[in-house]
C-alpha positions in Angstrom: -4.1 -7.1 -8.9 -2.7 -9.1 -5.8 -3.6 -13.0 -6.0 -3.0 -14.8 -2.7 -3.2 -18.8 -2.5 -2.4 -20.0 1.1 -2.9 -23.4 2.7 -3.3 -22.2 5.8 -5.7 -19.2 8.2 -3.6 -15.8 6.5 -3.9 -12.3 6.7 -2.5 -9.4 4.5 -0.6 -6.1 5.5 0.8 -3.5 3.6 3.9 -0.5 4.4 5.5 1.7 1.7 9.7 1.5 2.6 9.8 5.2 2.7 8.6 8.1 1.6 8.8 9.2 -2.2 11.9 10.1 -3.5 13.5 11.3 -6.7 17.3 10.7 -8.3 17.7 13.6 -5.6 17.3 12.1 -2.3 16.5 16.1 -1.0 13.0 15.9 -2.9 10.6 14.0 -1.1 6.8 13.3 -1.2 5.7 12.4 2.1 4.0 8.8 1.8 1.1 9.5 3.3 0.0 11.6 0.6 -0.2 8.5 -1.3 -3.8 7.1 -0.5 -5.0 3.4 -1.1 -8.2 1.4 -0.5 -9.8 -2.0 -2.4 -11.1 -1.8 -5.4 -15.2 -1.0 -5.0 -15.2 0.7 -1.8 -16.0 4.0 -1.4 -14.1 6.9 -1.8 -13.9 7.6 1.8 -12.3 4.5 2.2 -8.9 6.0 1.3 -6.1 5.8 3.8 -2.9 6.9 3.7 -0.1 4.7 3.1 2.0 4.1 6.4 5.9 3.2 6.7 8.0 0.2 7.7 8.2 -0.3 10.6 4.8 0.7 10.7 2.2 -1.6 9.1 -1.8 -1.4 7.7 -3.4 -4.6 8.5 -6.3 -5.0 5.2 -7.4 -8.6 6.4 -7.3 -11.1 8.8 -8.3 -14.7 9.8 -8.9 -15.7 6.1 -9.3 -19.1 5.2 -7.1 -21.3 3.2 -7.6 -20.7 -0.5 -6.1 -21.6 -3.9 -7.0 -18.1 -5.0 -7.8 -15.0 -3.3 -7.8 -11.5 -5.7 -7.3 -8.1 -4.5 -7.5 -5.1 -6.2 -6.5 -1.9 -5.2 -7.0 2.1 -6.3 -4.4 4.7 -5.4 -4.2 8.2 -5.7 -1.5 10.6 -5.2 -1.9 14.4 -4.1 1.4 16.0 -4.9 2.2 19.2 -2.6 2.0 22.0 -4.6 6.2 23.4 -4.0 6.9 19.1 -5.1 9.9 19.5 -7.3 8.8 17.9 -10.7 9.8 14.5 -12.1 9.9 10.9 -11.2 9.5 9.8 -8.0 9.7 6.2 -6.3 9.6 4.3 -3.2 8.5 0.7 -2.6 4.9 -0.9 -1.6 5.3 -4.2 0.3 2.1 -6.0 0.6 2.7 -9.3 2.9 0.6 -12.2 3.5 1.0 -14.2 6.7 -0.1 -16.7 8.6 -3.2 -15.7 11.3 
């Protein structure tokens, strides 16, 4: 869940940092096989997670509010030669002014 309170007009974006990676920087998941949408929209909705520099603008033009919930449903298709264990990048999700 992703609460926004803003006293301003705001909108909200979202990038991964990179693509997944494990302890061994030579394994990598490519992040766009990590998929995302809202919570309640339909499974067609998913769209693949983009990286900084690059940016997914969800809203825009929102008005000021002292509390604003998102929720949001991943999933994950692994390529089938992925190396197992843990992998990790980070998802920035930024409000802003609009």
């Amino acid at each position: 869940k992703l609460q926004i309170k803003s006293n301003t007009i705001w909108g909200l974006k979202v990038a991964a940092t990179g693509d997944l990676v494990q302890s061994n920087p030579l394994n990598t998941i490519d992040i766009a096989n990590l998929k995302w949408k809202q919570d309640g929209e339909a499974p067609a909705a998913y769209q693949a997670m983009v990286k900084s520099p690059a940016e997914t603008v969800i809203t825009t033009g929102q008005a000021a509010t002292n509390s604003y919930p998102f929720f949001f449903d991943y999933r994950l298709a692994v390529p089938a030669l992925a190396v197992s264990g843990s992998y990790s990048t980070a998802v920035v999700y930024t409000a802003y002014p609009s």
